[in-house]
matplotlib code that plots the C-alpha trace (Angstrom):
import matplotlib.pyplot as plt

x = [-20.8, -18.1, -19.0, -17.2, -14.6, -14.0, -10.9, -7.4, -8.0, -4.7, -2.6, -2.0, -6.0, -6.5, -4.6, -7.1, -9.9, -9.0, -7.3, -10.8, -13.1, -10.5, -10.4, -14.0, -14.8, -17.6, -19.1, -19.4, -23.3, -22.5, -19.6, -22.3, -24.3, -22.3, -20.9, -24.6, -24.9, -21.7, -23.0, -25.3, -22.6, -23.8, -22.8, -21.3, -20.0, -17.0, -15.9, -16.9, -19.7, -21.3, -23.9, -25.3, -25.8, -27.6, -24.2, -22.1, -20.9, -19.1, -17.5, -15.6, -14.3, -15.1, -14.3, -13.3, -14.3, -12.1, -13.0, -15.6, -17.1, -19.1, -22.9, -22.1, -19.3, -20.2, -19.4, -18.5, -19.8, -22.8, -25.4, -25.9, -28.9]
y = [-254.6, -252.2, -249.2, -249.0, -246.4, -243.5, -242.4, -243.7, -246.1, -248.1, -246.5, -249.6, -250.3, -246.9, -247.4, -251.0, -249.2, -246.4, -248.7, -251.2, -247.9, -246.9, -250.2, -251.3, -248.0, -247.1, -243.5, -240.9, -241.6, -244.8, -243.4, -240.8, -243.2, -245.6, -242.0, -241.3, -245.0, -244.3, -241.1, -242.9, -244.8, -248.7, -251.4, -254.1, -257.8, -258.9, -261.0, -260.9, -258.9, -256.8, -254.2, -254.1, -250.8, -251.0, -251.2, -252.4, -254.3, -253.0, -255.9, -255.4, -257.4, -255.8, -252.2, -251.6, -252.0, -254.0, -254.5, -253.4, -255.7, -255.3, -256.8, -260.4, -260.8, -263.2, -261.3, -263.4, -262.9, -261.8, -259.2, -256.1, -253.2]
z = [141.4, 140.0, 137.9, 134.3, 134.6, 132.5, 134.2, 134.4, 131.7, 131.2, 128.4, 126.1, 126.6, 126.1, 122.6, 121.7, 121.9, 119.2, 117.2, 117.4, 116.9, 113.8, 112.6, 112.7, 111.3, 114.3, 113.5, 116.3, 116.6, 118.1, 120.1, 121.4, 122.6, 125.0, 126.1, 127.1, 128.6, 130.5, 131.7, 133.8, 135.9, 134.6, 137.0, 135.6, 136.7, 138.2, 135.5, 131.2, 130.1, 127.0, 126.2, 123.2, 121.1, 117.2, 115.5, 118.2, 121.0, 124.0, 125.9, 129.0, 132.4, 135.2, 135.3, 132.2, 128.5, 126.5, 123.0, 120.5, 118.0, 114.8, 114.8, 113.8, 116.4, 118.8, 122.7, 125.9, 129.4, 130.6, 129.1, 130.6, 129.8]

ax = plt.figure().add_subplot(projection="3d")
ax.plot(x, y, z, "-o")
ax.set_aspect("equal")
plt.show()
């Protein structure tokens, strides 16, 4: 299973996720936290997946995170701890 990278992260990605963190307005504290998640090298699935924080979702495919959604958006793929 492939570990979410922090590194190398494709520039126009790169660029979705600030805009998505600007535009869904999510504060530092949550920002803190998947940094702390991260921090512990989570595996992940090949394919679709999310983790679930209080105030957000992270979804991601594969290796990388893709998107974050606000609690009421409905994630695809499979849950991870």
């Amino acid at each position: 299973m492939p570990k979410v990278r922090r590194h190398n992260v494709p520039p126009a990605l790169f660029q979705h996720l600030l805009e998505r963190v600007q535009s869904r307005r999510i504060p530092a504290s949550l920002l803190e936290l998947l940094a702390r998640w991260l921090d512990g090298e989570p595996e992940v699935p090949e394919g679709l997946w999310y983790k679930r924080f209080s105030g957000m979702t992270v979804c991601g495919e594969g290796e990388l995170i893709k998107s974050f959604l606000l609690p009421g958006q409905a994630p695809k793929g499979k849950r991870v701890s």
